[in-house]
C-alpha positions as CSV (number, residue, x, y, z in Angstrom):
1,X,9.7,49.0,-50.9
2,X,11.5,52.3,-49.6
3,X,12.7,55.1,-52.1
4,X,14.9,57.9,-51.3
5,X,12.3,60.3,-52.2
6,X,9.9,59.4,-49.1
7,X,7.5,57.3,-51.1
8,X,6.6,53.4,-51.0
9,X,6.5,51.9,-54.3
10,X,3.5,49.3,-54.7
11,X,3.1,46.6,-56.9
12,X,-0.6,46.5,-59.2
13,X,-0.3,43.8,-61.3
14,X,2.4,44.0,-63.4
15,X,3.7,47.0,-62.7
16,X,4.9,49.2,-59.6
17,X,3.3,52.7,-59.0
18,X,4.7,55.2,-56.5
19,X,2.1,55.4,-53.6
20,X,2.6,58.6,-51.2
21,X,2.0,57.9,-47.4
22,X,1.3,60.8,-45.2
23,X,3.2,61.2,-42.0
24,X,1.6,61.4,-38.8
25,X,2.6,64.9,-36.9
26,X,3.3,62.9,-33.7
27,X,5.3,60.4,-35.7
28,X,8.6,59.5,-33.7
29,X,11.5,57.9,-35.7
30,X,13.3,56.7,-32.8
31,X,10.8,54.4,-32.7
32,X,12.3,52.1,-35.6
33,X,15.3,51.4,-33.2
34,X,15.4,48.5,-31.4
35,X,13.7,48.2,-28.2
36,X,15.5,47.6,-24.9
37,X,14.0,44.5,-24.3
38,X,14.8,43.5,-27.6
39,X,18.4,44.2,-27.3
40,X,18.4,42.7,-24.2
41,X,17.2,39.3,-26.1
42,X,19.7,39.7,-28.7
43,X,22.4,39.9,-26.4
44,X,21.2,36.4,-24.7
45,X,20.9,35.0,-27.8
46,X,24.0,35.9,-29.4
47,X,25.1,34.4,-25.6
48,X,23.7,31.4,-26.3
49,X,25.1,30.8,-29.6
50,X,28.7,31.1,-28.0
51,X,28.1,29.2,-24.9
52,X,26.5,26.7,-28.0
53,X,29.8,26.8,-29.7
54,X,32.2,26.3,-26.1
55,X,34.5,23.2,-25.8
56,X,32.6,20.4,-23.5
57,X,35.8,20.4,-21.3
58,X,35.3,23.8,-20.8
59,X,31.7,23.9,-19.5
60,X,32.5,21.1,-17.2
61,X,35.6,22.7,-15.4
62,X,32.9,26.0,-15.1
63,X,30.1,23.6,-13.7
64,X,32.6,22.6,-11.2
65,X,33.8,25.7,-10.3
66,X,30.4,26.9,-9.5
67,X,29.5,23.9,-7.4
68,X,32.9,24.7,-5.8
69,X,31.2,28.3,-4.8
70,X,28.2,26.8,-3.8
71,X,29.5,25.3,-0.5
72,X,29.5,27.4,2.3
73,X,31.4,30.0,3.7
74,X,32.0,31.7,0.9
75,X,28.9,33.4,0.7
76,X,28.1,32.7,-3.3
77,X,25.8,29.8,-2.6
78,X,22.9,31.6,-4.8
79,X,25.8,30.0,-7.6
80,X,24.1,26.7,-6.7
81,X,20.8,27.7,-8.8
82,X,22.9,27.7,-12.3
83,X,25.9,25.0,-11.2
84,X,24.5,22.4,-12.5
85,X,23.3,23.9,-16.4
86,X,26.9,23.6,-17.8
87,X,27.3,19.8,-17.1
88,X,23.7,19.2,-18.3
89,X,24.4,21.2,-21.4
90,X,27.8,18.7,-22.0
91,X,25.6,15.6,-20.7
92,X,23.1,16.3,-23.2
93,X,25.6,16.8,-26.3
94,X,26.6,13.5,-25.1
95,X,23.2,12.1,-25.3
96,X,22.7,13.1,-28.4
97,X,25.2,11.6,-30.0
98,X,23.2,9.0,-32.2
99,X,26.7,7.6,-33.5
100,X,28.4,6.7,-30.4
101,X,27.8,3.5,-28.7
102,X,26.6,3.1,-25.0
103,X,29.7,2.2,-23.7
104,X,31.1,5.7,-25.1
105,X,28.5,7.6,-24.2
106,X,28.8,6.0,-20.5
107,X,32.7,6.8,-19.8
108,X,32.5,10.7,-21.3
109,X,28.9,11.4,-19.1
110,X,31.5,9.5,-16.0
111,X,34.6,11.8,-17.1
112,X,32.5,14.9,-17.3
113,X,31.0,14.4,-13.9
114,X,34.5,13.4,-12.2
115,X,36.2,16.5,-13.6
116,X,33.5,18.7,-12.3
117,X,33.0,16.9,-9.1
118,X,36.9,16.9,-8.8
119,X,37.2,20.6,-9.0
120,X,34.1,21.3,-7.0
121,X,35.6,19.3,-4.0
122,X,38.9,21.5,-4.5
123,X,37.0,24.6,-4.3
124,X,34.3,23.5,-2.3
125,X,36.1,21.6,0.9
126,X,39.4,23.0,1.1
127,X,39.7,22.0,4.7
128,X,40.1,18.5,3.3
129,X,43.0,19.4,2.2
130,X,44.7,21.5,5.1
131,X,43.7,18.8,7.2
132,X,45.4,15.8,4.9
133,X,48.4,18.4,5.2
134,X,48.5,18.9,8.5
135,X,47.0,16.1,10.0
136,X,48.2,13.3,7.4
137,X,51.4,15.1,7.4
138,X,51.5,15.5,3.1
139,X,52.7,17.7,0.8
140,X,50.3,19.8,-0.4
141,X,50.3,19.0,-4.0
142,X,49.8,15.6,-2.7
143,X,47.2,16.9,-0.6
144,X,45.1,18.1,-3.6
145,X,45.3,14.9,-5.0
146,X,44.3,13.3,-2.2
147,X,40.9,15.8,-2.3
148,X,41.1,15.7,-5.4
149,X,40.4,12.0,-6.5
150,X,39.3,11.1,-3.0
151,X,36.6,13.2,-2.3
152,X,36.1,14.3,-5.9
153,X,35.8,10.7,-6.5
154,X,32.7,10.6,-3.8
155,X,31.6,13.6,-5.6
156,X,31.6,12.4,-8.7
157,X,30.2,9.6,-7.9
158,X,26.7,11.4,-6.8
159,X,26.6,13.6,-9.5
160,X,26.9,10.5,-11.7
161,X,24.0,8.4,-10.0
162,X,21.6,11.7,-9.5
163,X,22.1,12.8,-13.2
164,X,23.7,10.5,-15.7
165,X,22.2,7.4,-14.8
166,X,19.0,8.5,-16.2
167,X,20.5,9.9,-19.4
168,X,21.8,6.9,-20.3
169,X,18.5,4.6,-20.7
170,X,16.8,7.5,-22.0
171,X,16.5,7.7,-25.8
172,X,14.5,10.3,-26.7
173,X,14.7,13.9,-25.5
174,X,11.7,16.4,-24.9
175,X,10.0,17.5,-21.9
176,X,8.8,14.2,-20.2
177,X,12.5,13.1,-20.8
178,X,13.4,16.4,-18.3
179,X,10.7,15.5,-16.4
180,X,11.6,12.1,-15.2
181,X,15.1,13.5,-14.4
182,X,13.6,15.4,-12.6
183,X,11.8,12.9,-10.4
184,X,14.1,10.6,-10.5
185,X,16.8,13.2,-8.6
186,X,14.1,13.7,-5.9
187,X,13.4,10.3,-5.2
188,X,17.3,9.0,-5.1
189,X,19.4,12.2,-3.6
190,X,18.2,11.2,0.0
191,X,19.9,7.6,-0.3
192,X,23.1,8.8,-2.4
193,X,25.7,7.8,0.4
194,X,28.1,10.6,0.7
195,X,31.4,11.0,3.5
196,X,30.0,14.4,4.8
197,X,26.8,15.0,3.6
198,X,25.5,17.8,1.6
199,X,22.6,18.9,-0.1
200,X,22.0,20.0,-3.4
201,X,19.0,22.3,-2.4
202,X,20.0,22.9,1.4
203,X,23.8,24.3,0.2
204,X,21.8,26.6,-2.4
205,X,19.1,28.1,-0.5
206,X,20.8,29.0,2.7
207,X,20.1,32.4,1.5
208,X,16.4,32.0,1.6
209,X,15.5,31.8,5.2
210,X,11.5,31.3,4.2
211,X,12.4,29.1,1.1
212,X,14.2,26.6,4.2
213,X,11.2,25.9,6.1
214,X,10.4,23.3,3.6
215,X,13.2,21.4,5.1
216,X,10.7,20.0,8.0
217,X,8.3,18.4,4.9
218,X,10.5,17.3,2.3
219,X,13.8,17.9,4.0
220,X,16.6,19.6,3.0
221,X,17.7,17.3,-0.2
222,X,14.2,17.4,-1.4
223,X,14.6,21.6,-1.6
224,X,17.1,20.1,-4.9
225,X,13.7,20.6,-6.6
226,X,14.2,24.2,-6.6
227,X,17.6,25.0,-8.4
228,X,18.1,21.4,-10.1
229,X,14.3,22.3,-11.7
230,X,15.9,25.6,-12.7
231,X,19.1,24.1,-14.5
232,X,17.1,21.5,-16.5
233,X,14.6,24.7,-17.2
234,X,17.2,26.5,-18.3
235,X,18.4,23.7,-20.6
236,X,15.1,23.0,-22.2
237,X,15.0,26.6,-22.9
238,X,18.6,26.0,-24.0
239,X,16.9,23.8,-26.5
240,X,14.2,25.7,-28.0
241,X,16.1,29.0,-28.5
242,X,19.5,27.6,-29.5
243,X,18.9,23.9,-31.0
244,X,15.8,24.4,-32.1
245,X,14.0,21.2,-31.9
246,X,9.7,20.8,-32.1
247,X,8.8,22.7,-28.5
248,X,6.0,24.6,-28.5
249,X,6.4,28.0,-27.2
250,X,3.9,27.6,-24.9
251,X,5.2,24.4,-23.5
252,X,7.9,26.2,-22.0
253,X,5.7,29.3,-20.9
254,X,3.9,26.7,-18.6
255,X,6.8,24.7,-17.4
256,X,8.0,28.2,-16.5
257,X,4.9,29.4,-15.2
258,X,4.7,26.0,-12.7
259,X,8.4,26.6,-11.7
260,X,7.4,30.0,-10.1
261,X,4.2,28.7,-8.5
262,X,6.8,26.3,-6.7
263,X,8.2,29.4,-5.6
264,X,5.1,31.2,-4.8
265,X,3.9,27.8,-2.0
266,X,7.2,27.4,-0.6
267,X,8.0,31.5,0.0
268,X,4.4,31.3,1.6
269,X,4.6,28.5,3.5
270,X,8.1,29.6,5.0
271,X,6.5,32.6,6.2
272,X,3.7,30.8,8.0
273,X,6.5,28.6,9.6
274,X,8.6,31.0,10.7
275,X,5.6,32.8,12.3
276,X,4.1,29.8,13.7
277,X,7.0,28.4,15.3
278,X,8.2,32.3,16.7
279,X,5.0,33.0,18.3
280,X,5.8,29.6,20.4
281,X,9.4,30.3,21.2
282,X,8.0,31.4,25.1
283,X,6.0,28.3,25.9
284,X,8.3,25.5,26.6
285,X,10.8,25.0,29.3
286,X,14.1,26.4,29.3
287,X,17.7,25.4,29.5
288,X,21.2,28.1,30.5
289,X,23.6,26.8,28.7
290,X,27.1,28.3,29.7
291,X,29.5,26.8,26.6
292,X,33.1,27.0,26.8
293,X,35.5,27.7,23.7
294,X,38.7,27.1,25.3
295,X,40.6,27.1,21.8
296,X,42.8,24.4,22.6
297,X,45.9,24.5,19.9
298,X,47.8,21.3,18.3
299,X,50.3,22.0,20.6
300,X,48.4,21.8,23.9
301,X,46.9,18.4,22.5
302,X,50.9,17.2,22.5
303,X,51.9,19.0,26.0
304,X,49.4,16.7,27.9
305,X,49.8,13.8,26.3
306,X,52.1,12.4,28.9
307,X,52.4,15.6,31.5
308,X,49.7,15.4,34.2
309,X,50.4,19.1,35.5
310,X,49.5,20.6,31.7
311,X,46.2,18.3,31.6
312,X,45.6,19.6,35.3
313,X,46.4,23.2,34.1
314,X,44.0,23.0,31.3
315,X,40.9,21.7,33.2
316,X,41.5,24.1,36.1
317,X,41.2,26.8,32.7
318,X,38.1,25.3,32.1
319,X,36.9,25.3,35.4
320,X,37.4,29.0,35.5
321,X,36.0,29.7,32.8
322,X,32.9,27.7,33.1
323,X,32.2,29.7,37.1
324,X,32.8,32.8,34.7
325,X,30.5,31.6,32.3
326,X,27.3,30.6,34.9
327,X,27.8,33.9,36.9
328,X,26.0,35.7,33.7
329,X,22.6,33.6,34.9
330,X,20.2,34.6,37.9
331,X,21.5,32.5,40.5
332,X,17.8,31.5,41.5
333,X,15.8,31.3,38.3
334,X,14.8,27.6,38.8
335,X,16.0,26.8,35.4
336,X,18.3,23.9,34.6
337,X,21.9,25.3,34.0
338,X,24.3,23.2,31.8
339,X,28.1,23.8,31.2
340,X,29.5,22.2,27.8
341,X,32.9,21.4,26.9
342,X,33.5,20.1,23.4
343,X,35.4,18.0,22.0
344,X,38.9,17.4,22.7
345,X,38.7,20.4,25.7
346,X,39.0,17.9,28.4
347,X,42.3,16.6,28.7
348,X,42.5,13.3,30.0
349,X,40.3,9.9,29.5
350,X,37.5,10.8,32.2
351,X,37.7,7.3,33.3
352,X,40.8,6.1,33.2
353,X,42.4,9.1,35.3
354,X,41.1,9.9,38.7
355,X,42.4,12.9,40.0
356,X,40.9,15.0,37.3
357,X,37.4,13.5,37.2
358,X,37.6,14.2,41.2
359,X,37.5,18.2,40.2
360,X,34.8,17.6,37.3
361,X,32.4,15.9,40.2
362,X,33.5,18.6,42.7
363,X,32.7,21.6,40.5
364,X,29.3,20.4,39.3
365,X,28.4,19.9,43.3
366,X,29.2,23.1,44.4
367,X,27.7,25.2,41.1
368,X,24.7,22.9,41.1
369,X,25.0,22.1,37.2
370,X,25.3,20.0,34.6
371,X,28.7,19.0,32.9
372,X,28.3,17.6,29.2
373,X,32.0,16.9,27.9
374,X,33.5,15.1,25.2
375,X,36.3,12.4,26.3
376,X,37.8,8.7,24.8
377,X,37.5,5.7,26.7
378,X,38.7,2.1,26.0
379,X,38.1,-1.7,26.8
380,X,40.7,-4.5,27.2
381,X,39.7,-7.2,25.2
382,X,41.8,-10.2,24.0
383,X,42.3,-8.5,20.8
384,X,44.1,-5.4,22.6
385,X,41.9,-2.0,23.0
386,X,39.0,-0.8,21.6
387,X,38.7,2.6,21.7
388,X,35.8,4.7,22.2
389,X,34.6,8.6,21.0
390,X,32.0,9.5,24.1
391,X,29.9,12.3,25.5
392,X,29.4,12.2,28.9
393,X,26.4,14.1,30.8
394,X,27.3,15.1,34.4
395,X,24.7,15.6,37.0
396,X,24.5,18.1,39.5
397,X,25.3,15.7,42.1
398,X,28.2,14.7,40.8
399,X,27.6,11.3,39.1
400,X,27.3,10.5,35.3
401,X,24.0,10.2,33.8
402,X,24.5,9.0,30.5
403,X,27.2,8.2,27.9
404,X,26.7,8.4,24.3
405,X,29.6,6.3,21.7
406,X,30.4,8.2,18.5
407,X,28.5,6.9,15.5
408,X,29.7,8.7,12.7
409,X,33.7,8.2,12.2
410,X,35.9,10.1,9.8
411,X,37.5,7.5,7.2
412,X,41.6,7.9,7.8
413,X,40.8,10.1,10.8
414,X,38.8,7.8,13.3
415,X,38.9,4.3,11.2
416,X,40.8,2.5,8.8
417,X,38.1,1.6,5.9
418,X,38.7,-1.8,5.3
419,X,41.6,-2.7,7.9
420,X,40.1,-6.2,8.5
421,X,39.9,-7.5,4.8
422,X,43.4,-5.4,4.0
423,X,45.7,-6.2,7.0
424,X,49.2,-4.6,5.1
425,X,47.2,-2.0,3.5
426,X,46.2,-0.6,7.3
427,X,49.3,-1.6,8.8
428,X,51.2,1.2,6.1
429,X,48.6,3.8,6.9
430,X,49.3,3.5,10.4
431,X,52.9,4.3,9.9
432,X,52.3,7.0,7.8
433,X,49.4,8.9,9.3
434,X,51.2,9.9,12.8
435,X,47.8,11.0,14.0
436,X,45.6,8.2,12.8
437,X,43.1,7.1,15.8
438,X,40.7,4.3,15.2
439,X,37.7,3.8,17.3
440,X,34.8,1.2,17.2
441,X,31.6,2.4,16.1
442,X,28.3,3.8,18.5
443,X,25.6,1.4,17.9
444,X,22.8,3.4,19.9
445,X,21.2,6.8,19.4
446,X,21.2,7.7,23.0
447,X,19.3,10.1,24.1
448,X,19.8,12.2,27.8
449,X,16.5,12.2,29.8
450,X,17.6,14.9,32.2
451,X,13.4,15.5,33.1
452,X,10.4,15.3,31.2
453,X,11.3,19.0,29.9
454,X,15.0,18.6,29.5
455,X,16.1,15.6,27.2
456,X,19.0,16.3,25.2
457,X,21.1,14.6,22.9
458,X,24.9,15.2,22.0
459,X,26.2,14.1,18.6
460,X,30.2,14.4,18.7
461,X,31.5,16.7,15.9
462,X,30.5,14.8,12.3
463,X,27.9,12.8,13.6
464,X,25.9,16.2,12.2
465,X,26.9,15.3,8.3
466,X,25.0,11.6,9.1
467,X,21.4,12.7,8.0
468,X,19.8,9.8,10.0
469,X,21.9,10.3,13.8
470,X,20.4,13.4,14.8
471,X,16.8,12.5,13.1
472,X,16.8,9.1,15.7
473,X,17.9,11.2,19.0
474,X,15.1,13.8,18.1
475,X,12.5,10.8,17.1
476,X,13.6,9.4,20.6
477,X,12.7,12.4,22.6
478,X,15.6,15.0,22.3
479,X,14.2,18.4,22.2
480,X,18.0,20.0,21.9
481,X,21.0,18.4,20.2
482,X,24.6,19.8,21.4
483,X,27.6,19.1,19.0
484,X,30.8,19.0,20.0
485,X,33.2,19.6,17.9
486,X,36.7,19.9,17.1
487,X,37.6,21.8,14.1
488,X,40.9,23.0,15.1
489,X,42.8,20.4,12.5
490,X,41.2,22.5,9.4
491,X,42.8,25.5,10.3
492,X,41.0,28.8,9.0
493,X,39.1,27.6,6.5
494,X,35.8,27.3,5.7
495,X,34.8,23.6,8.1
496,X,33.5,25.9,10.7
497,X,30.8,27.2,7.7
498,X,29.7,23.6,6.2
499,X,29.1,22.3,9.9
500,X,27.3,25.2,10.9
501,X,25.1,24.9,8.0
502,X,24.6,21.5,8.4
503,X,23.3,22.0,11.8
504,X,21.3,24.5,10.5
505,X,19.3,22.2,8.2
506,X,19.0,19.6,11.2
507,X,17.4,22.4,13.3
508,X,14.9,23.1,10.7
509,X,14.4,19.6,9.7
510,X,13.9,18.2,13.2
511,X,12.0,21.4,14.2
512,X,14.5,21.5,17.4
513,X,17.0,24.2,18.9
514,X,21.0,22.9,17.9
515,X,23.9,24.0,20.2
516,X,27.5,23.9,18.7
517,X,30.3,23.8,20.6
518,X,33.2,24.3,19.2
519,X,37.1,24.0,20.8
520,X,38.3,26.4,18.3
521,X,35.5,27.9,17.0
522,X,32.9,28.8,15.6
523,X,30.3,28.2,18.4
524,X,26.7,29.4,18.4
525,X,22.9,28.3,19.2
526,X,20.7,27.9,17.1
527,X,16.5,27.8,17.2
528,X,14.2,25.7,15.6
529,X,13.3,28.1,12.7
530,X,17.4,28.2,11.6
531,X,17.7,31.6,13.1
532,X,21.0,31.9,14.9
533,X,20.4,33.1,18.5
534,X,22.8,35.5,20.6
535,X,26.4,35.8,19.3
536,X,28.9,33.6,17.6
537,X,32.0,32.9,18.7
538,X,35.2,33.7,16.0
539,X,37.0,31.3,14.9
540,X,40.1,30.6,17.0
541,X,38.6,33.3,19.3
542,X,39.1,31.7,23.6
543,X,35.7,33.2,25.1
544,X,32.3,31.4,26.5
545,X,28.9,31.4,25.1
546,X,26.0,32.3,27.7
547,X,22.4,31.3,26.5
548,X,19.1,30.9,27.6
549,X,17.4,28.3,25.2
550,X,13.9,27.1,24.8
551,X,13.6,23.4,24.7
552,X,9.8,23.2,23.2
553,X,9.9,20.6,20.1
554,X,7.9,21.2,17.4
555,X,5.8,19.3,14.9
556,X,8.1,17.7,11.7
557,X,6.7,16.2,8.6
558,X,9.9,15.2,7.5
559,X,11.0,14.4,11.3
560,X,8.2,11.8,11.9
561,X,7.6,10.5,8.8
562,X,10.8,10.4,7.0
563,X,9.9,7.2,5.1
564,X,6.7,8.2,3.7
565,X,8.3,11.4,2.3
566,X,10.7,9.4,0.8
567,X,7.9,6.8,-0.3
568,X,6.1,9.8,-1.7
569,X,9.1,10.8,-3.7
570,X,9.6,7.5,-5.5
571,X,5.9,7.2,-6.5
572,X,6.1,10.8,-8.0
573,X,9.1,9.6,-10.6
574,X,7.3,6.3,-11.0
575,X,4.1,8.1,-12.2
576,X,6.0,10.3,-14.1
577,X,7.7,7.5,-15.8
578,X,4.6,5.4,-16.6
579,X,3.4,8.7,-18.4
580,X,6.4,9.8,-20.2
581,X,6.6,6.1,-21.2
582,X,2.9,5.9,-22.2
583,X,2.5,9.5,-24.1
584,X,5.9,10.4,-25.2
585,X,8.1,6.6,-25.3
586,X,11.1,8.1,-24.0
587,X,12.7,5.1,-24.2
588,X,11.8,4.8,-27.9
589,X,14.6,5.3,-30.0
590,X,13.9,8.8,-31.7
């Protein structure tokens, strides 16, 4: 016990005796302050207590915002490691809620993830809404709320099955309990259906190009291992610093400890991959590709609808553009040289109007090269139409080699969900939505078997956010896929980002070079590794994109044996089930 005169007082027995204690010479007093490290631990804490003490409502909307930030484009998708901790933090007061029933604790856990999922989709995909603006001719507030509880919906809908589900026939919390939420996300995000398909772990980790190499073994929604393995880390840490309950310190030292040797194999194993698959960039055959971004506007779409000298105009642009583009390649190199015109760039039916497919055949003749364009076709049935999507492949003679039908169709954009069961329902939406096309669905994933070398495939604009389309061409042969896209009816926003990023992840996952081609932008190429190769063309920027591109496929876990990875998944969470059942009886009431 201190005195003011220096001295300790110590009690012997019954009585206290001063006891003087000689100083050190060296002795520093600052050294009764605080460390930095302890403040530093203070300040988390006192943090922690607050966050502890913020409404649910609140911690929702800011688990939304950051999955907002975590799509692309906006270049804050490192957000995507913490998005997720706030609406665990509000699932888990729900869960703990011994006095409410199940049917309580099930509407909050679906409220809390359609609020976040709601806002993340309003910060996330704004384009949706420009486009339901614009295209669907709404006002905008209307247009949020069509994003809003459409999309948000979808979203909310994910978050629910990947997160809540599990909470709610769980009944007692620990670290098996995060465990099999853990397991169970990895074995059911690959089959969560989604309208345009993102990733919890791809989105995130776009800023680690080694980390992304995993995507060829467990693909880029099992990379989700990474930050939705930090959030629940962060929560159980959450739990023994601010709730308190009986986890050993060294529990959550290990857990920790395991979390960065997951780091420590994927960092190294991306750097292997990248090296591996760069040191064999030279060895397989090659492909010039000459793409052409004519940057098309809304209002040249309209001017040759019904005038055949503005759709003659605009190919002849094309024309010029693509003899501009091919003049950048030796003219006797021996290599295969393709021109590509995406989608919505050639102006007419190809089939159903002769004079301009006459100049198409002409021009690939006399430049000795390959045409792949996007166009629409139709057949006459008793019915009326059916419309077609299609990519057409040219040959240097002149003739068509192969025709690929669109797949993947954008609900209200491309098809009418429903139209056969809901006759008036489609019948309003037609007379509302002035741009509304509806096409019948691709059933085949064709592939275009220029030569054994050359075998490319050419998924029409969102066929790319359809996990499965791309992964078929490349199982059937295709060692380049060449999107053409569209993106001009989402304005300057951030579409241009997610589909880029999307492609990226099927490059990597499919271990093969990806092409887009853009009408309005932004075109690039990229390799097998997810590097982007050459320039990128702007968005709304009129120019053409002159490449050289290897064509060598390489060797995909995830590519070849997509069902076994998946199969591996969902015996990971079963085992871990059996043995949080067995050792800790999670589903005990506790």
């Amino acid at each position: 016990m201190p005195v003011a005169d220096g001295t300790r007082r110590v009690r012997h027995a019954t009585q206290w005796e001063p006891v003087y204690i000689k100083r050190h010479p060296g002795y520093d007093c600052r050294r009764l302050e605080p460390s930095q490290k302890s403040l530093r631990r203070r300040a988390i804490l006192s943090f922690l207590k607050q966050l502890k003490s913020c409404p649910s409502w609140l911690l929702t909307l800011l688990s939304g915002v950051l999955l907002g930030l975590n799509a692309p484009g906006r270049h804050t998708q490192l957000v995507g490691m913490v998005a997720l901790f706030p609406l665990f933090v509000v699932i888990d007061r729900i869960q703990s809620n011994g006095t409410s029933t199940w049917k309580r604790r099930l509407g909050h856990i679906l409220l809390a993830c359609w609020v976040a999922g709601s806002v993340g989709a309003l910060l996330g995909v704004p384009w949706l809404t420009y486009a339901a603006r614009v295209f669907g001719g709404l006002p905008q507030a209307a247009a949020l709320l069509v994003t809003a509880a459409g999309y948000g919906t979808e979203c909310a809908f994910v978050l629910f099955v990947c997160f809540g589900l599990s909470v709610l026939l769980i009944r007692r919390r620990g670290c098996w309990e995060l465990a099999v939420r853990l397991s169970y996300f990895i074995a059911v995000e690959p089959f969560c259906p989604r309208i345009f398909y993102w990733s919890f772990g791809g989105m995130t980790f776009s800023g680690f190009p080694l980390l992304c190499q995993l995507a060829d073994v467990i693909g880029s929604p099992g990379l989700g291992i990474y930050n939705v393995g930090f959030s629940l880390l962060l929560l159980l840490i959450w739990r023994w610093r601010v709730e308190r309950p009986a986890v050993p310190a060294g529990v959550v030292r290990r857990l920790a400890a395991a979390y960065l040797a997951l780091w420590v194999v994927g960092l190294a194993y991306g750097a292997w991959r990248v090296r591996y698959v760069e040191s064999r960039m030279g060895e397989g055959s090659q492909v010039h590709v000459a793409a052409v971004q004519p940057n098309f506007s809304l209002e040249d779409m309209a001017s040759r609808a019904s005038d055949y000298s503005a759709r003659e105009s605009q190919l002849l642009g094309l024309l010029r553009d693509s003899k501009k583009a091919l003049g950048e390649f030796p003219p006797d190199s021996g290599i295969a040289r393709l021109v590509i015109w995406p989608e919505s760039a050639y102006p007419a039916a190809y089939f159903q109007e002769f004079r301009l497919q006459v100049l198409v055949e002409r021009f690939a003749r006399q430049n000795g090269t390959y045409v792949l364009l996007q166009t629409i076709d139709w057949d006459e049935t008793s019915s009326g139409r059916k419309y077609y999507g299609i990519a057409l492949l040219i040959g240097p003679d002149g003739r068509v080699q192969g025709r690929y039908d669109k797949i993947f169709r954008i609900p209200f954009g491309e098809y009418i969900p429903g139209a056969e069961l809901f006759g008036p329902y489609a019948k309003w939406l037609r007379k509302h939505i002035a741009n509304l096309s509806e096409f019948e669905k691709g059933k085949e994933f064709t592939v275009f078997r220029v030569s054994d070398d050359l075998q490319l495939c050419a998924p029409v604009c969102f066929d790319a956010f359809s996990p499965t389309i791309i992964r078929n061409m490349s199982r059937g042969g295709a060692n380049m896929a060449i999107n053409l896209a569209n993106l001009m009816w989402f304005g300057r926003t951030t579409a241009p980002d997610h589909l880029e990023m999307t492609l990226r992840w099927r490059a990597i996952e499919h271990r093969i070079s990806v092409l887009l081609a853009s009408n309005s932008g932004a075109s690039t190429v990229i390799d097998a590794a997810g590097k982007r190769l050459g320039r990128r063309l702007r968005l709304f920027e009129r120019g053409t994109l002159s490449q050289t591109v290897c064509l060598r496929r390489h060797f995909s876990i995830y590519r070849d044996y997509t069902g076994w990875v998946h199969l591996a998944f969902a015996s990971i969470f079963a085992g871990t089930l059996y043995l949080a059942h067995s050792r800790a009886g999670i589903f005990h009431k506790g």
